[in-house]
Structure formats: C-alpha cells, structure tokens
C-alpha positions in Angstrom: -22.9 59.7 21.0 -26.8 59.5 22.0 -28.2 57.2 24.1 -29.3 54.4 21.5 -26.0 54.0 19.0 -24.2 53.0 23.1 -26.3 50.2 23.8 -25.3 47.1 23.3 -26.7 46.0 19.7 -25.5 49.6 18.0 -22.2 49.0 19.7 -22.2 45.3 17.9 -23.8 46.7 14.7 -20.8 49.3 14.3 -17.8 46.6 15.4 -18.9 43.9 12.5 -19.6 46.9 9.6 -16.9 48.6 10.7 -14.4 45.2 10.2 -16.6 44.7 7.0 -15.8 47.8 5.4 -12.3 48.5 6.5 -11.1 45.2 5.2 -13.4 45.5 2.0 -11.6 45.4 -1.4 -13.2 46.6 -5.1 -12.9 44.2 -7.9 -9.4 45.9 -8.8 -7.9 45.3 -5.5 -8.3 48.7 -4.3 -9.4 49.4 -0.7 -7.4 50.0 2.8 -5.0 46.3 2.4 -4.9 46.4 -1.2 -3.7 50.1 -0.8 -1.1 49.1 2.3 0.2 46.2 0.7 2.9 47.4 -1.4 4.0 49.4 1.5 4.5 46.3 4.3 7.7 45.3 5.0 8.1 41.6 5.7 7.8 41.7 9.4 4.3 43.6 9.4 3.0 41.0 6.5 3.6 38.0 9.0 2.3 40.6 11.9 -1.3 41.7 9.6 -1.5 38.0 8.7 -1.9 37.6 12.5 -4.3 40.2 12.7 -6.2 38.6 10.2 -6.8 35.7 11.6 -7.8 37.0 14.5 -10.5 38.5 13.2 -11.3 35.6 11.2 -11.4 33.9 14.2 -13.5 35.9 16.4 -15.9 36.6 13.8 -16.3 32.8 13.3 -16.6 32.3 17.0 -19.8 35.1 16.5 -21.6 33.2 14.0 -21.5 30.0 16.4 -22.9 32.7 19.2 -25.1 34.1 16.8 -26.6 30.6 15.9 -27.1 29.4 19.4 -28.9 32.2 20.0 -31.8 32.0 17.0 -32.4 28.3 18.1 -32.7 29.0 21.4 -35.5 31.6 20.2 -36.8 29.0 17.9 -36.4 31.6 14.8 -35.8 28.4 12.0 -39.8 28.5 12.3 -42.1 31.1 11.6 -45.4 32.0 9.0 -43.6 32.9 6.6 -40.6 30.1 6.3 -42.6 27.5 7.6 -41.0 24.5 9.2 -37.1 25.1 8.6 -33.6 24.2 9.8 -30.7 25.3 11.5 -28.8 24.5 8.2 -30.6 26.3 5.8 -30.7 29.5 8.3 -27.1 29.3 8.4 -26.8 29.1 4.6 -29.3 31.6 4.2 -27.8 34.5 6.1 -23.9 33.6 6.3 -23.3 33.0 2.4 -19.9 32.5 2.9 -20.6 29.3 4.8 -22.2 27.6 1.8 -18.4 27.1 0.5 -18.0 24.9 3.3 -18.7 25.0 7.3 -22.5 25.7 7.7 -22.8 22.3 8.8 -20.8 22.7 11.7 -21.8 26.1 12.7 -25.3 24.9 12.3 -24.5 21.8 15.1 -23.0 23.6 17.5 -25.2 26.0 17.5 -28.2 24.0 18.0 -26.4 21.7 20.5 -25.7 24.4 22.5 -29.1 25.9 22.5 -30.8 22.6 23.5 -28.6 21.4 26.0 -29.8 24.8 28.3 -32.8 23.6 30.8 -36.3 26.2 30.1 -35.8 29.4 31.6 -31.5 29.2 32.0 -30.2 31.1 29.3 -28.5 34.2 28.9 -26.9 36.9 27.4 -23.4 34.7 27.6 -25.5 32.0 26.5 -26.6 28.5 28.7 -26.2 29.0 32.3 -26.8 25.2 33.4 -26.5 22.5 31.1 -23.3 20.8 29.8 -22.0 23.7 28.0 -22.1 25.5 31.4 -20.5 23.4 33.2 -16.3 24.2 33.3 -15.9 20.5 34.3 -18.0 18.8 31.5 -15.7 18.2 28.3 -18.7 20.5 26.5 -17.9 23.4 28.8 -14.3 23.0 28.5 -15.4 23.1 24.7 -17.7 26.1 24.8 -15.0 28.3 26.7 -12.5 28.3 24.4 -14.7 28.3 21.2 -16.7 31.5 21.9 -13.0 33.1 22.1 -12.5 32.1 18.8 -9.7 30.2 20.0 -10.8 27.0 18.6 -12.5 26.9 15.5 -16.3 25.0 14.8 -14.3 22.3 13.5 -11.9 21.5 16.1 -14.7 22.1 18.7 -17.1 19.7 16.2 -14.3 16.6 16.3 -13.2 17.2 19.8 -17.0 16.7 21.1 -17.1 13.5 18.9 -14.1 12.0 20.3 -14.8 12.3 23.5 -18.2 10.8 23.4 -16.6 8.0 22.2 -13.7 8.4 24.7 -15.3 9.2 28.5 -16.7 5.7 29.0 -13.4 4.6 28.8 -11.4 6.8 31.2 -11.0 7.7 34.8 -13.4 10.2 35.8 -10.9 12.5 37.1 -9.2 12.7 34.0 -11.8 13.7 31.2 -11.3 17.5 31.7 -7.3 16.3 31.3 -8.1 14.5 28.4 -10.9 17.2 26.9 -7.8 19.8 27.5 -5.7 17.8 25.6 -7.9 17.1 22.3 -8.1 20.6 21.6 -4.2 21.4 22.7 -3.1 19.1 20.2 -5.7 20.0 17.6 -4.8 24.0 18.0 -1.6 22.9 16.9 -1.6 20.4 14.2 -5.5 20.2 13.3 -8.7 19.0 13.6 -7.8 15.8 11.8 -5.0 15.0 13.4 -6.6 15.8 16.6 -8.3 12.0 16.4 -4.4 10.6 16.0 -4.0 10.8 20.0 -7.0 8.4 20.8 -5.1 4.9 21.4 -2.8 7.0 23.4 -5.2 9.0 25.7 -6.6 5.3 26.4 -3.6 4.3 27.0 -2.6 6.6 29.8 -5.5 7.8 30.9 -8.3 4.9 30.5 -9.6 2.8 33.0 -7.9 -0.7 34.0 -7.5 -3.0 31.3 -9.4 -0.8 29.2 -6.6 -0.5 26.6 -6.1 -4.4 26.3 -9.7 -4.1 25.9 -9.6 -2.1 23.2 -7.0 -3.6 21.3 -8.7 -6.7 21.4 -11.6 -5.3 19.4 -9.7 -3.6 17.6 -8.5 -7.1 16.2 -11.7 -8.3 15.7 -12.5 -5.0 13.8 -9.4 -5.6 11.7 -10.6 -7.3 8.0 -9.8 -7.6 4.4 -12.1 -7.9 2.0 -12.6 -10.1 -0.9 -11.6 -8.6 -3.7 -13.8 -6.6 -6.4 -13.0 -7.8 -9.6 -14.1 -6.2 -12.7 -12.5 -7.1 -16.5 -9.6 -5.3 -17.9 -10.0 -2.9 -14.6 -8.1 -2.5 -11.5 -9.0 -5.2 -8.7 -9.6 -3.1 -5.4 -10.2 -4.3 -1.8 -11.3 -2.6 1.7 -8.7 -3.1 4.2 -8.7 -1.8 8.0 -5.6 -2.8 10.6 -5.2 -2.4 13.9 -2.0 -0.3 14.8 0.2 -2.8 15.5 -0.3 -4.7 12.2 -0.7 -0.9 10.6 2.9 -0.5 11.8 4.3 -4.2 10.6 2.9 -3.5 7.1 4.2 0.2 7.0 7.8 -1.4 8.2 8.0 -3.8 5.5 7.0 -1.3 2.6 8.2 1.4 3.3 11.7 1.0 2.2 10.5 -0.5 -0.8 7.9 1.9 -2.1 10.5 5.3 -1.7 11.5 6.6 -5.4 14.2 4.9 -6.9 15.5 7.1 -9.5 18.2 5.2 -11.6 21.5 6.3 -10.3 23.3 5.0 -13.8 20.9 6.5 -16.3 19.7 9.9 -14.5 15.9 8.7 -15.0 14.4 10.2 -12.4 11.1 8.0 -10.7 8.0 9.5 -12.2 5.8 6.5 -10.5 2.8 8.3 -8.4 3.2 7.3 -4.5 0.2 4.9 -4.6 1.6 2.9 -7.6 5.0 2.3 -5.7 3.2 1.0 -2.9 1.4 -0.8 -4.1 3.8 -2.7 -6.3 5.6 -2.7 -2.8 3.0 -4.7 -1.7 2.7 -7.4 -4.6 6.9 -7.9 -4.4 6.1 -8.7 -0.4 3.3 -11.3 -1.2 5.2 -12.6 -4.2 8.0 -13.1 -2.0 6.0 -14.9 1.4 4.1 -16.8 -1.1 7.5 -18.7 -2.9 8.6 -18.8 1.1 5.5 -21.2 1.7 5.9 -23.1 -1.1 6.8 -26.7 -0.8 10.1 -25.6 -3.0 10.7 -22.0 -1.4 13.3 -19.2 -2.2 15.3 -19.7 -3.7 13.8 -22.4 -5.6 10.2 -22.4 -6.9 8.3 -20.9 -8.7 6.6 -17.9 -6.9 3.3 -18.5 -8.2 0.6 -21.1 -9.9 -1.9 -19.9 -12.0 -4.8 -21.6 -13.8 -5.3 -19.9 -17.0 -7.9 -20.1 -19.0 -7.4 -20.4 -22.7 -9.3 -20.7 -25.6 -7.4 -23.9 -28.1 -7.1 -21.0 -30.9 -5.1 -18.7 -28.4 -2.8 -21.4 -27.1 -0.1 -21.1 -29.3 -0.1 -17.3 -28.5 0.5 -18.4 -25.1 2.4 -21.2 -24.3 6.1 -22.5 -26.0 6.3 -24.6 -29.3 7.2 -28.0 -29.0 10.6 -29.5 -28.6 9.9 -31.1 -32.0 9.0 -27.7 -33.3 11.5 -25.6 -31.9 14.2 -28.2 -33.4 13.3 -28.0 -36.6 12.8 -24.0 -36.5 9.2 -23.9 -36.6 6.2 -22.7 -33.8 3.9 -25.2 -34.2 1.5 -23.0 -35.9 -0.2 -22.7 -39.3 0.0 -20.3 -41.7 -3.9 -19.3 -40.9 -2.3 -18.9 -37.3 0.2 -16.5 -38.3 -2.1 -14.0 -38.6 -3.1 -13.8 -35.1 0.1 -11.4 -34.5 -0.5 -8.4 -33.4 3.2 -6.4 -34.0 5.9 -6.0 -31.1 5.4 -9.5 -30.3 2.4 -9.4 -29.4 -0.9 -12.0 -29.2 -4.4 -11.4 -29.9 -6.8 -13.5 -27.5 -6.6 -13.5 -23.9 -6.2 -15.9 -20.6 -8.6 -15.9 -17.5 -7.5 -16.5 -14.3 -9.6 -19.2 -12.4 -9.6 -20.9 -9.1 -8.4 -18.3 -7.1 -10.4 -15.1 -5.3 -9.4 -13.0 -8.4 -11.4 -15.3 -10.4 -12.3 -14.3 -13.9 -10.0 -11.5 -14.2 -8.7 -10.9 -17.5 -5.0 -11.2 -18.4 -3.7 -9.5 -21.7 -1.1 -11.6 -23.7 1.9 -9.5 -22.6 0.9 -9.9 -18.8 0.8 -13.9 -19.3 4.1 -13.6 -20.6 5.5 -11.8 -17.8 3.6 -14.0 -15.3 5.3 -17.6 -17.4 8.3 -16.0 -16.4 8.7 -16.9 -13.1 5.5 -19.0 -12.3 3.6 -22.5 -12.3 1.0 -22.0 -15.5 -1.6 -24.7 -15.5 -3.3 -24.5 -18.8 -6.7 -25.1 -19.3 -7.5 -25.4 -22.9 -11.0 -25.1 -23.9 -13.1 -25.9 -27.4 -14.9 -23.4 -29.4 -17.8 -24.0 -27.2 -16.2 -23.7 -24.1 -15.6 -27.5 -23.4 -12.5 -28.4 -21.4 -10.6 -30.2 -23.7 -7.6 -30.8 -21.5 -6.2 -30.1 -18.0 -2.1 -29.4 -18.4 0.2 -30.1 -15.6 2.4 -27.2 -13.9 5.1 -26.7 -16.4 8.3 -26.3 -14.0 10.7 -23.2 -15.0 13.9 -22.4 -13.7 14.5 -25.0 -11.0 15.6 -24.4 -7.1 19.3 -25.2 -8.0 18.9 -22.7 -11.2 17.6 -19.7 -8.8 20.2 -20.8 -6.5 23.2 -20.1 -9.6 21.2 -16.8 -10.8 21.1 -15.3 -6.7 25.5 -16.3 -6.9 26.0 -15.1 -10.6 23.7 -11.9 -10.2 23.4 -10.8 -6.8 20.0 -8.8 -7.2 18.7 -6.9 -9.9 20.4 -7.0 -13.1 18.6 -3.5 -14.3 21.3 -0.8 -14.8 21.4 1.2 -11.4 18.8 -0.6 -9.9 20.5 -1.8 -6.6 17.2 -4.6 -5.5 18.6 -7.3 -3.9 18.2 -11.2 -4.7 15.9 -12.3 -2.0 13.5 -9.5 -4.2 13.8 -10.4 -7.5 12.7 -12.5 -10.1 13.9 -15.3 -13.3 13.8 -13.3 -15.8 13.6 -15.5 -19.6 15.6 -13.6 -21.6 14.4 -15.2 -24.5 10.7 -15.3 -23.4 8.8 -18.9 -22.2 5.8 -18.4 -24.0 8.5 -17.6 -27.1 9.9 -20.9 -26.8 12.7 -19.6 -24.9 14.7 -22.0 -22.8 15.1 -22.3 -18.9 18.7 -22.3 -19.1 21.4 -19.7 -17.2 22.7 -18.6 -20.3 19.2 -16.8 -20.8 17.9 -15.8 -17.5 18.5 -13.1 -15.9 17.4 -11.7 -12.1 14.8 -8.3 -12.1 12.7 -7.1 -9.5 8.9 -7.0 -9.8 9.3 -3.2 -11.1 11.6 -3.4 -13.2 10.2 -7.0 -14.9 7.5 -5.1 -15.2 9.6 -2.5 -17.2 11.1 -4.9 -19.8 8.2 -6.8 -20.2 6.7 -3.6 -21.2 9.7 -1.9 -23.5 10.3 -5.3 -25.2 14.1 -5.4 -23.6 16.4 -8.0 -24.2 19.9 -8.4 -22.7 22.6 -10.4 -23.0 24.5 -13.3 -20.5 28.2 -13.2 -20.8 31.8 -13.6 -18.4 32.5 -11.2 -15.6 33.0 -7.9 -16.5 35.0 -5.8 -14.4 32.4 -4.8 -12.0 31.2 -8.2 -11.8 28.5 -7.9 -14.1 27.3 -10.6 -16.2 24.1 -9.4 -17.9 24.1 -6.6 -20.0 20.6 -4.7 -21.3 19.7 -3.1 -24.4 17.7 -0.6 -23.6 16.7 0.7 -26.6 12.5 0.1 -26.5 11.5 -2.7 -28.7 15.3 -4.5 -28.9 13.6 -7.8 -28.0 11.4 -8.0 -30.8 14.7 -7.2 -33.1 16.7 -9.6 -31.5 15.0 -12.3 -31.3 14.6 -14.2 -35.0 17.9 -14.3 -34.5 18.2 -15.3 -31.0 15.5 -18.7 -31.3 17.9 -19.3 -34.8 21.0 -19.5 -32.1 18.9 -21.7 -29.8 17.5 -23.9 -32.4 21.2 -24.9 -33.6 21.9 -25.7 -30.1 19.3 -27.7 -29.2 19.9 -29.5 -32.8 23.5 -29.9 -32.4 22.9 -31.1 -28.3 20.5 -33.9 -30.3 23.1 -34.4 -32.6 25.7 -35.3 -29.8 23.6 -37.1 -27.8 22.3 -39.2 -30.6 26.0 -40.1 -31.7 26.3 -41.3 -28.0 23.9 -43.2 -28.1 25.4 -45.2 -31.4 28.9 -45.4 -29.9 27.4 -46.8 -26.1 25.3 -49.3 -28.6 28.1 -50.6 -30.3 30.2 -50.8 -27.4 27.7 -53.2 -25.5 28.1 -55.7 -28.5 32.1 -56.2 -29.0 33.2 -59.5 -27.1 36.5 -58.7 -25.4 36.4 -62.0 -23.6 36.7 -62.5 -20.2 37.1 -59.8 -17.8 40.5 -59.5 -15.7 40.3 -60.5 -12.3 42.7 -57.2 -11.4 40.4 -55.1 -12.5 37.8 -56.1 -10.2 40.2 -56.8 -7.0 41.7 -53.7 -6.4 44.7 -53.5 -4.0 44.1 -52.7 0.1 46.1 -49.9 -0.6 44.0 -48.6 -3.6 41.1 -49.3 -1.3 42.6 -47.3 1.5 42.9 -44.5 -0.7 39.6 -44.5 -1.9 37.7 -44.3 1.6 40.1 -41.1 2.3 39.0 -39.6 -1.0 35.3 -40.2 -0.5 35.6 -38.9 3.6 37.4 -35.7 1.9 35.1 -35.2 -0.7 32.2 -35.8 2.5 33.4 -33.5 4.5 33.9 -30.6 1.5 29.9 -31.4 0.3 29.2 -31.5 3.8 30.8 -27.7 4.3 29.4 -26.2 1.2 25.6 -27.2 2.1 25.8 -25.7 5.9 27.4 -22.8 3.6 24.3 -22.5 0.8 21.7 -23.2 4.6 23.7 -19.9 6.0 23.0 -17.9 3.0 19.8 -19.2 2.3 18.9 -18.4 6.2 20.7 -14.6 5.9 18.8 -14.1 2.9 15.1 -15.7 4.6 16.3 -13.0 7.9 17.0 -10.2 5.6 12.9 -10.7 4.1 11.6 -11.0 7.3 13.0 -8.3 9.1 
C-alpha cells in the first residue's frame, strides 16, 4: 500500500465503499446476504441482525460527523448554490435521508458546528463549547452519539428535554439526569424517552419545584368547547394533568376492554377508540342522573330541548291517550307517507340550549334518546315560529328504575354481564311509538348495547322467572321490532281500553253508592272497642318498624350501588 491510499481520507474512502458494496444486493436479491441467507442458521440470523445494526448505527453516527463538519466550513454556501441550508445539503447528498431523518441529522449537525468558539475545532470535532464539555448535558449527548450508540433522534429529544428540564433541577444532578434520558431512551425509545419527565422533577428537581410544576400543570389542564358540525362527529381538544389522566384512565378502562358475547360467540369487532369513547358517554350519562334532583336510580339521565318542525312531530313524539285508545296515531292519511320503512321517520330534531347546540339528530337517535331522557319539545311553524314550548315529559319514574335494577340486575342483553348502576330503561315498545312506561315493557341495557337494539330494530319480551332468573327475553333476529309491533300497540290498546272500561264502571258503582239512604249510621261502628284500639296501634308500630327496615335496606343498596360508580 503507497503512501496516499494510508492516509487518513483513502483509509475512510475504502471503509464506507467497502460496507457499500459488500452489503449491496441486485434487483433479484443476489449479492453476499442474499447469497448467505439461505445458509444461516437461526443463531447467526439474530447474530448478523446485530451486525447490521451496528453498521447502521455507526454509519448514521458518520453522517451526523460528516454534517458538523460542512457547517463548520460553511460549505451550504458557495457561487454556484448560492445561499443554501443545512437541510437541503443533507437531502442532497444522503438520499436515503429524504425518507425520513434529514431533519435531525441536519440540527445536530449545525448545532454542533456553531456552538465551537472561532479557531477551536478539530479533527474530533468542537474542542470548547457545550458539546465539549463531558459535564454539559450536550457533551454527555455528543459522546455517545458519535459512537453511534444513540441515534440523531434520541440525541434530538434528549437535548429538547433537558432544555426544558435544567432550570428545574439541582446543579449536581443534570449530568445524572442527562445519563438517564438517553439510558431509558436506548432502551424503550425516543418517544418514550419524554415519559420520565414528571419523575426526574420529582427526584431530582429543586425544592418545591415539583409542587410547582403540578400546579401549572393544573392551570394548563383544559377542555375545549366542542366543534360541532351537522350529521358529523362532535370533537373536542382535551389535555390533563397526570393525576386526573390517571382518575379518567381508572374509570374507563374496565369499561372500554372488548366484551365479546360469552352466550352468542360474537366476538367485539368495535375499534379501541369507539369503546372508549362510548366508555366515556356511559360515565357522564351516569354522574349526570347522580346530580339530578331525582338521581339513580330514579330520573331520567338526561333533558334535551329538541327542536322540531310541527310536520315532524308526530314522527317524534307518542300519539295521544285519546289516540292510542281508539287504535289510531294521531296522524292523517297525507302523514302516513312520511314513513320511511323499518320504522323509521323522515324529518329530523336539533338539539338546542346546550354547548352541542344545533347538532343534528336522525329520527332513530331521538328515539333512543326518549328512551331514557327528559324531551322538551319545541315545535315550530313552517316559518320557523315557535308555536309552543312542551314540558319535560317524565318516563319511567324513580320507583319504576328502582323495580327494573331488582327484577333485572344489569343488562338484560344475552351474555352481556353490565351491571345496573350502568344501564339504561329500555321501552320495549318504543316512547315515540306510543309505547307505555310500564314494567311489563321495559327492560334494562347498557349504553352499548341500547345502542345495538336501537339499531337492529330488537324487541324482547317481559315474562316470570325463568330458571336462571331471567325475566326478559330478546329476539334477535334484525328487524323483529318492526314485525312485532302492529301487534304489540293492538295488545296495549285493548289494555288501556279495557283499564278505561274498569275504571269507568267504578266510577258508576262509587256514584250510585253515594246516593242510597241507609239511614243513620251505627254508633259501633264509629266507637271501636279499647281492645280493637290496642290492636290497631300494635299493627301500625309493626307495619312502622317493617317500612322503616326496608327503606334503610333500598338507602344501603342504593349507597353500594352510588360506591360501586364512584370507585
């Protein structure tokens, strides 16, 4: 070997072409690893991965060298490029880089270069400055990244953080804490490399500093109003501090895991996202009925003002009592034609007074929501004049919820296993159907599956204990409500005709009795005995006492149940 292939830039030359073209493939796959692979057994494929990456590594560790040293020399400028960048050097001669990563090569490289004071640089690169100095997180930085032990990005995020970070600790320990950044990053990433902040503060930070910090991170914390657009999903910007990060990942968690159906086999195809956030809307639901003036497990969980055009009311909202006795739904034959098939209603309602103001509701979506909420109508004209203002039309009442949580104990949906504190009155026979709120068609589901049989068109049936205790039975064959249910408002009709009937007959027979003379009442009858007295105070202490023990037992399982949600 002469003189000029052993100095220093030959010897550099041959190292990178000879890595090039020893590791170089054809198109085929031929070349010295396509040729070897076949012949690697499985301990010297983990063992040439390693090498790989080694090389990988050093050779990414040479660019960043390679970089520092053109902007040190100042070659992103010359006649012929003109005013340029560090960037667009990188991309220029490292091609590769353009797939990702010239950015960060480009950064260090240029940090590096100008953090060297005139006249103090050399062949190992600065010799003063920052990223000389062992002690200076930089340095610590600089070390390990022209070994190629720590990649641009790692070094890239670990300089970020502790910028941010050494105001906040104890001298003494921002080489510990430097150390530690890229320790933890070498092993689990750049990204999760910014996980550790709160705790480096924490342990290493000056006094008070990490009550300091959690205090703005409170005032940091926010949720946004929310972005409403028509027939579109509503989306909002949230940001917590880690304790509340913690609380909310506590509470939906457990709900938001798949839950395939243990009786059908169906597995749970819903995306990760979706089950959350459903999680989510079953917590609110849930502290919103708590705060209401008639909470769990007796009012309604929500009140809505809905916004609804005279012509689409009927669609909506329930027929008449007068109408539902005599079989009709208190439309017209021109109305009939605003059926859509499947039950369904043309029109649509629009939420108002609340932040999600203006957002569009389909038919089928009211009809879940009049379900198990407080629906204030608000009909308007043709022209958009109020025409009248409707009271909260009450639903299943406290005492009703109360029977359903006993009768039911959770979810009613085969294999679904949700218990009562989440779930939701269900009208079998749907409200806005004319359905009644009565036991004998209600039914408990959580917010998924309500969401379900809303959906399928499901209907179910209410009948005596079975032997596992079950009451309600589902049909789940898509599209059984619509089929059920001429015949199910022709069952309820009779009733609520034959209920008039009775009541009406009362009536007569109370009438009549008020006008017979019988004469003069007997004085026995209205001076009972001591003894009959007596025993009349010892029934009504005994029938005290009993009312008396089954309310503190309803407040116990009213104040497990309150426990169990808040936990």
């Amino acid at each position: 070997m002469d003189n000029a292939s052993a100095t220093p830039v030959a010897q550099l030359r041959v190292a990178l072409e000879g890595a090039r073209d020893a590791l170089a493939s054809s198109a085929d796959g031929a070349g010295v690893v396509g040729d070897a692979l076949a012949r690697l057994s499985g301990g010297e494929l983990a063992e040439f991965m390693t090498l790989a990456d080694e090389v990988k590594a050093r050779a990414g560790a040479a660019q960043v060298r390679l970089t520092a040293e053109a902007a040190h020399r100042g070659e992103f400028t010359s006649a012929r490029r003109g005013q340029g960048s560090v960037h667009e050097w990188v991309r220029e001669h490292a091609p590769s880089l353009r797939q990702g990563g010239a950015g960060l090569v480009a950064q260090l490289g240029q940090d590096v270069a100008a953090s060297a004071p005139a006249g103090l640089w050399g062949c190992a690169g600065p010799q003063a400055g920052a990223y000389a100095d062992a002690a200076r997180p930089e340095g610590i930085v600089w070390a390990r990244l022209v070994t190629g032990e720590v990649a641009p990005a790692l070094a890239v995020t670990a300089l970020r953080e502790m910028s941010r970070l050494e105001e906040l600790l104890e001298p003494e320990a921002v080489p510990t804490v430097a150390k530690a950044i890229l320790d933890f990053g070498v092993q689990w990433g750049a990204r999760d490399a910014k996980k550790i902040r709160t705790r480096l503060i924490a342990q290493f930070g000056r006094q008070d500093e990490f009550d300091d910090l959690q205090d703005r991170l409170r005032s940091g914390a926010h949720l946004s109003s929310p972005t409403v657009a028509d027939g579109d999903l509503t989306t909002y910007d949230l940001a917590l501090t880690p304790q509340q990060s913690a609380a909310l990942e506590a509470a939906i968690g457990p709900l938001s895991r798949p839950a395939p159906n243990e009786v059908t086999g169906e597995r749970d195809l819903r995306p990760a996202g979706q089950r959350r956030a459903e999680a989510l809307a079953a917590l609110c639901a849930r502290v919103a009925a708590q705060d209401a003036g008639d909470a769990s497990p007796g009012g309604a969980p929500t009140t809505m003002h809905v916004q609804v055009g005279l012509e689409d009311l009927l669609g909506f909202f329930p027929a008449t009592e007068s109408d539902t006795a005599t079989g009709t739904s208190g439309r017209t034959d021109a109305d009939a034609g605003t059926d859509t098939g499947a039950g369904g209603r043309t029109g649509c309602g629009r939420v108002m007074l609340t932040r999600a103001q203006a957002t569009i509701l389909a038919p089928t979506t009211v009809r879940q929501l009049a379900c198990d909420a407080d629906i204030i109508p608000v009909v308007l004209g043709s022209h958009g004049e109020i025409l009248n203002l409707g009271r909260a039309v009450r639903l299943f009442t406290r005492a009703q919820r109360r029977a359903l949580w006993h009768r039911d104990g959770g979810c009613t949906y085969p294999g679904c296993d949700a218990p009562a504190a989440w779930t939701q009155a269900h009208h079998l026979v749907h409200w806005v159907d004319g359905g009644p709120s009565d036991l004998a068609y209600a039914a408990l589901l959580c917010q998924r599956h309500h969401t379900h049989v809303h959906d399928q068109r499901l209907t179910a049936t209410v009948h005596p204990p079975d032997e596992q205790g079950r009451s309600v039975t589902w049909d789940l064959t898509p599209g059984s409500y619509d089929r059920d249910l001429p015949g199910l408002l022709t069952a309820i009709h009779r009733a609520r005709a034959q209920k008039y009937a009775a009541a009406t007959a009362a009536q007569a027979r109370a009438a009549e009795r008020a006008h017979l003379d019988t004469g003069p009442p007997d004085p026995w009858l209205h001076e009972p005995s001591d003894d009959l007295i007596e025993h009349w105070v010892e029934q009504w202490m005994a029938d005290h006492d009993a009312a008396e023990r089954e309310a503190a037992l309803e407040q116990d399982e009213l104040d497990d149940a309150l426990s169990a949600v808040l936990a």
